[in-house]
N, C-alpha and C positions, 0 to 999 in steps of 0.2 A: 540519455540526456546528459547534458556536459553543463554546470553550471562555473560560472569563471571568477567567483566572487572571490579572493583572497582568504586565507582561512577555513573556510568553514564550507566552500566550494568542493568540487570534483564532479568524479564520476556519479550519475544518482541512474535506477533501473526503476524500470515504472512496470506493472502488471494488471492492464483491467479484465475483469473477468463479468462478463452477462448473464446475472441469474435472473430465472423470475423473482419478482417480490418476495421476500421473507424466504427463501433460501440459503441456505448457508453457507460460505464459503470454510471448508476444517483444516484443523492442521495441516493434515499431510500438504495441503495443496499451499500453504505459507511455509511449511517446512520446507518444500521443493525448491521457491523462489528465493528465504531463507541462504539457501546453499548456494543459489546463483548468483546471488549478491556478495557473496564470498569467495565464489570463484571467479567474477570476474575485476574483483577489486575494485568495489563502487563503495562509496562513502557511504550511500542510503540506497532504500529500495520503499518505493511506493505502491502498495495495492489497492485500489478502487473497484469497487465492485457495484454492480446492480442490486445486491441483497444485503446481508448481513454476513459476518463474523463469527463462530462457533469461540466460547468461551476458551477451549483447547487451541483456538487459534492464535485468541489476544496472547495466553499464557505465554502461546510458542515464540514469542518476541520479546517477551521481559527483557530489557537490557540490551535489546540488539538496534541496530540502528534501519528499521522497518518500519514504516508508516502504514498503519489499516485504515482506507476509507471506505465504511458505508455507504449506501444510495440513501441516509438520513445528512448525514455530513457531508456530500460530496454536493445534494439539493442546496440544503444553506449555502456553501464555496458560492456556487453558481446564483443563488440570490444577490448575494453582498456585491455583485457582481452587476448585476440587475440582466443577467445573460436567461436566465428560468424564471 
């Protein structure tokens, strides 16, 4: 995704991944993505997911510039929205 907005714009990588319910998405699999968003020189990287986030996951982002959305958070998005 290319956002063009002056500043605070660029490159952003988005990764959705389809768990069943209450599945977890763990590190390694946000560390992988993690790397890709470093390698391909994007400003942000977005994950959405079907499930949830392993605690090792949130940690693996402290301070990086990665977005985790759950299927809790990503329901609400799509309310506010009036789209679910």
């Amino acid at each position: 995704m290319q956002d063009e907005t002056p500043v605070v714009g660029g490159k952003y990588l988005a990764l959705c991944i389809i768990n069943p319910p209450y599945n977890l998405v763990d590190a390694m699999k946000v560390k992988g993505f993690l790397d890709s968003v470093r390698g391909e020189g994007a400003a942000r990287g977005i994950i959405i997911t079907t499930g949830y986030f392993s605690d090792d996951a949130y940690r693996q982002i402290e301070e990086e510039p990665v977005e985790l959305v759950n299927v809790h958070s990503f329901l609400k998005y799509l309310k506010s929205f009036d789209i679910y």
